[in-house]
C-alpha positions as a Markdown table, in Angstrom:
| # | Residue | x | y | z |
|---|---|---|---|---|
| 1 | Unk | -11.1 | 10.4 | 13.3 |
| 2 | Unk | -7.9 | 10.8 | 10.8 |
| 3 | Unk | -5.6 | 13.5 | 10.3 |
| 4 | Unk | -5.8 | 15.9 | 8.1 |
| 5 | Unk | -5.4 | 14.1 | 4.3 |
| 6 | Unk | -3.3 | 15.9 | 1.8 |
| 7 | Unk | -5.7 | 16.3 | -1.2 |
| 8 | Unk | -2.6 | 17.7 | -3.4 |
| 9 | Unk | -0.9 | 14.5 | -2.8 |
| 10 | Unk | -3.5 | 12.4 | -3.4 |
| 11 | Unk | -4.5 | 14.2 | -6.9 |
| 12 | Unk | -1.0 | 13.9 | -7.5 |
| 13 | Unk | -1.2 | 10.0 | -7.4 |
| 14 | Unk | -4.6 | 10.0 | -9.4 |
| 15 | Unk | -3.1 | 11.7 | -12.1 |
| 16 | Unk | -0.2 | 9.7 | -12.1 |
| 17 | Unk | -2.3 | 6.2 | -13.2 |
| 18 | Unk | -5.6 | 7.3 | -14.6 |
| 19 | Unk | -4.3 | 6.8 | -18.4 |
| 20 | Unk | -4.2 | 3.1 | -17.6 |
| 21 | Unk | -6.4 | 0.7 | -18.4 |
| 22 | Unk | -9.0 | -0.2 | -15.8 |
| 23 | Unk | -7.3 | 3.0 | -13.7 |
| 24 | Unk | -9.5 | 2.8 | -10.7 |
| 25 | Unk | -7.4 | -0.5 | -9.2 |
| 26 | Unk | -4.2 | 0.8 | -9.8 |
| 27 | Unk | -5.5 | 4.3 | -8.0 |
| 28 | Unk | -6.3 | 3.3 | -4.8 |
| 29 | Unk | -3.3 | 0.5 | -4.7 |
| 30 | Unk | -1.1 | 4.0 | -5.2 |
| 31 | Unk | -3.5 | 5.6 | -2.5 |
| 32 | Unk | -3.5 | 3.2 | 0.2 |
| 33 | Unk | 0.0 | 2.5 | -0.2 |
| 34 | Unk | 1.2 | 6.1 | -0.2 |
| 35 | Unk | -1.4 | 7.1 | 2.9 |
| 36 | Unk | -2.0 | 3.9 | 4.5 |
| 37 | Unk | -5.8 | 3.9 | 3.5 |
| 38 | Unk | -8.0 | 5.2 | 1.3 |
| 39 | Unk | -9.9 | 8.5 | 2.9 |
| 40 | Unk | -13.3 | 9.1 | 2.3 |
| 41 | Unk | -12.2 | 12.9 | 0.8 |
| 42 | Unk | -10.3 | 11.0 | -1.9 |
| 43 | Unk | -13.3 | 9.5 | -3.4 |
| 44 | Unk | -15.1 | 12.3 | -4.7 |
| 45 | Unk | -11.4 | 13.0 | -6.8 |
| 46 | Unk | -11.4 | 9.8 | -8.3 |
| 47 | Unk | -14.9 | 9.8 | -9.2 |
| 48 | Unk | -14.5 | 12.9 | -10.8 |
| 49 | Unk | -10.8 | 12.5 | -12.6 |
| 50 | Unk | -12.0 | 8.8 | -13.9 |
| 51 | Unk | -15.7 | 9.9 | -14.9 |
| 52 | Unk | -17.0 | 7.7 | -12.3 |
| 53 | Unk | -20.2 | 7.9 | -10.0 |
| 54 | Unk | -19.0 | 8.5 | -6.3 |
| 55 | Unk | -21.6 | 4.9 | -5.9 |
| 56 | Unk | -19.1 | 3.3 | -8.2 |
| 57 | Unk | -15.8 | 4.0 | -6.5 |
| 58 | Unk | -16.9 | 3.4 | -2.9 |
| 59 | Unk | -18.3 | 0.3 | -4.0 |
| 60 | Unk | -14.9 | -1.1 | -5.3 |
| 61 | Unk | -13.3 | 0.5 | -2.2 |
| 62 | Unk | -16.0 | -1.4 | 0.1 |
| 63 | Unk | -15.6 | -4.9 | -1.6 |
| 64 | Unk | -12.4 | -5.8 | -1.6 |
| 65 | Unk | -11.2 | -6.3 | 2.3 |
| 66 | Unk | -7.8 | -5.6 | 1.1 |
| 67 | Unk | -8.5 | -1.6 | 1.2 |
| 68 | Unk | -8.6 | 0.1 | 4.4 |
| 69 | Unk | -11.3 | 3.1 | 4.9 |
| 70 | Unk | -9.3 | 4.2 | 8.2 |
| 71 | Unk | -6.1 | 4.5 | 9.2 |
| 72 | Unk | -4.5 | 1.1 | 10.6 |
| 73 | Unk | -3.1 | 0.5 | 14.0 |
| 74 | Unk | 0.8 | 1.0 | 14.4 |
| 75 | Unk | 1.1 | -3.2 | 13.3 |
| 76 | Unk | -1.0 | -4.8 | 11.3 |
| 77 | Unk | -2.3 | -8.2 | 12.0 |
| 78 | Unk | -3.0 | -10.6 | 8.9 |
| 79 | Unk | -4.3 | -14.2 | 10.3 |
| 80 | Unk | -4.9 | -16.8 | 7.1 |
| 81 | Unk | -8.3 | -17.9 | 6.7 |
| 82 | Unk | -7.8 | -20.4 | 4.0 |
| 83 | Unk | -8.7 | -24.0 | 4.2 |
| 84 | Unk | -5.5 | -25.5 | 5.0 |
| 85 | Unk | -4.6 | -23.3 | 7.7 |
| 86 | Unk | -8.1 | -23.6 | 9.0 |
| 87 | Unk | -7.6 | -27.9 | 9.2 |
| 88 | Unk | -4.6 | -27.1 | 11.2 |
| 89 | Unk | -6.1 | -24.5 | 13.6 |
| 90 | Unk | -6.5 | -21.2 | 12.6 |
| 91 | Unk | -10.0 | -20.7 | 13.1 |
| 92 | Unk | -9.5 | -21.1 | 17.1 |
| 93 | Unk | -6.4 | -19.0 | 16.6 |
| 94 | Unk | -8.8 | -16.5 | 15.2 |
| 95 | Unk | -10.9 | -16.6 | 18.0 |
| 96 | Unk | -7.7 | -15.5 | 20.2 |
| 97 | Unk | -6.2 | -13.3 | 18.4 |
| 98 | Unk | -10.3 | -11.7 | 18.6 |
| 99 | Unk | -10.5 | -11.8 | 22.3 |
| 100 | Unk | -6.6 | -10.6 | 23.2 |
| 101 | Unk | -7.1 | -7.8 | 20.9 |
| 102 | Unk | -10.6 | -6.7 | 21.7 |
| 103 | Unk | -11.4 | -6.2 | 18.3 |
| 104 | Unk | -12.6 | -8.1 | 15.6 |
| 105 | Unk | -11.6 | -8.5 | 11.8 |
| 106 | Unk | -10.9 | -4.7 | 9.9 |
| 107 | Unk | -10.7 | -3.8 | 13.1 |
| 108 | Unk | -8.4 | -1.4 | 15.4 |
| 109 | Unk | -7.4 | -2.2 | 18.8 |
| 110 | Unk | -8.0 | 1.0 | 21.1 |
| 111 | Unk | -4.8 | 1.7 | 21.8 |
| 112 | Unk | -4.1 | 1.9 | 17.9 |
| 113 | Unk | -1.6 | -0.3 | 18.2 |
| 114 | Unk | -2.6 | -3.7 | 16.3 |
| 115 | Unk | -5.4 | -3.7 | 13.2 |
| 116 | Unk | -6.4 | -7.8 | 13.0 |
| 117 | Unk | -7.6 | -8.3 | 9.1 |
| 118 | Unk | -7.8 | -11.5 | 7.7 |
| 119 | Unk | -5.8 | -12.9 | 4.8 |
| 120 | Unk | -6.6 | -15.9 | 1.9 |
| 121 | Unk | -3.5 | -17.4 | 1.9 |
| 122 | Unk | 0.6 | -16.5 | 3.3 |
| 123 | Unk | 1.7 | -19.8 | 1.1 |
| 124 | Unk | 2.4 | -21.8 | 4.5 |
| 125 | Unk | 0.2 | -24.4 | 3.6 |
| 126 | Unk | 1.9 | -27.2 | 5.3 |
| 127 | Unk | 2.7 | -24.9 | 8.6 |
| 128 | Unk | -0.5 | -23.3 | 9.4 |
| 129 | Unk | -2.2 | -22.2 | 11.2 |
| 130 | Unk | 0.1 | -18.7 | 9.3 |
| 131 | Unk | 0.1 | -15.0 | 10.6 |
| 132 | Unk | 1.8 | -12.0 | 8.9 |
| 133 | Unk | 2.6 | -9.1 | 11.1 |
| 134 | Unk | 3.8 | -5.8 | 9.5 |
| 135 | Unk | 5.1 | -7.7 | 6.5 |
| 136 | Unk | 6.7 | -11.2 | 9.0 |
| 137 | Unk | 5.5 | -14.4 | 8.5 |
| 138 | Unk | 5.1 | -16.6 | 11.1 |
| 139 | Unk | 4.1 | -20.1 | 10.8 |
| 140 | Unk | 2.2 | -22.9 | 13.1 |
| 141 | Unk | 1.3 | -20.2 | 15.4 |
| 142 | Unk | -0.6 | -20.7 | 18.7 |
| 143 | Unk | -2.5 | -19.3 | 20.9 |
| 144 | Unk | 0.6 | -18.7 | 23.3 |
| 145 | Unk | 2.8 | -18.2 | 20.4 |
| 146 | Unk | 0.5 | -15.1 | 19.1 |
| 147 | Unk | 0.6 | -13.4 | 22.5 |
| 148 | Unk | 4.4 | -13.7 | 22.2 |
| 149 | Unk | 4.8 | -12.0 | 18.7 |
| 150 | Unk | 2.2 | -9.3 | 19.6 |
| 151 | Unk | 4.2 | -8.6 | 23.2 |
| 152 | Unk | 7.3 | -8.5 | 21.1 |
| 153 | Unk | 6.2 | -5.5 | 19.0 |
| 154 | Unk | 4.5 | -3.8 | 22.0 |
| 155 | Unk | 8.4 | -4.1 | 23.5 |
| 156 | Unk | 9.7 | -2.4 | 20.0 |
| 157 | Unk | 6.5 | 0.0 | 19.8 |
């Protein structure tokens, strides 16, 4: 389970975008980004401040991957699943990355330390198979490379 959330905070940040068009976007961007994830307790504010069913804002929460319903691991793993990177390897890099973390995609290793989600496209068409970690790109990574860069921010952890 999470920490406590700061419901202040986050009605602070609801009624800082909800007089702009198509608010509810825009909202949980502001959410996420300011908490790290949107918490269940923030959807009944939303609903309520935008006039919205509690159905209707957990269901934009729910479909795009990009939000988080949990708190993230300490690093957070992106692995492109696009179709370039997956000609150049990405999908068995994906099935690595799977089995050295012990957790699958939107998942949390259990040591909190790495979240793995996957990601449409880093723009390393040409150098894939790509992986972002905490905001790094890293191109034509392998299997051996990966367990590198995830060693190397256990070392700075």
């Amino acid at each position: 389970m999470h920490q406590p959330v700061d419901l202040d905070h986050i009605s602070t940040l609801i009624v800082a975008q909800k007089a702009l068009p198509g608010a509810l976007l825009p909202i949980l961007h502001a959410i996420q980004e300011s908490v790290g994830f949107i918490p269940s307790e923030a959807v009944p504010l939303i609903a309520q401040e935008l006039n919205l069913s509690r159905a209707e804002v957990h269901g934009v929460i729910s479909f795009y991957h990009f939000f988080r319903q949990q708190p993230a691991g300490r690093h957070v793993v992106q692995i492109c699943r696009a179709e370039a990177c997956q000609a150049r390897g990405s999908a068995a890099l994906e099935a690595h990355a799977k089995a050295v973390l012990e957790c699958d995609f939107h998942g949390t290793t259990s040591d909190g330390q790495f979240t793995l989600e996957p990601v449409y496209c880093l723009g390393q068409c040409a150098c894939g198979p790509a992986v972002m970690i905490d905001d790094e790109l890293h191109a034509r990574v392998s299997p051996s490379g990966f367990n590198r860069l995830l060693q190397t921010k256990r070392e700075l952890s």
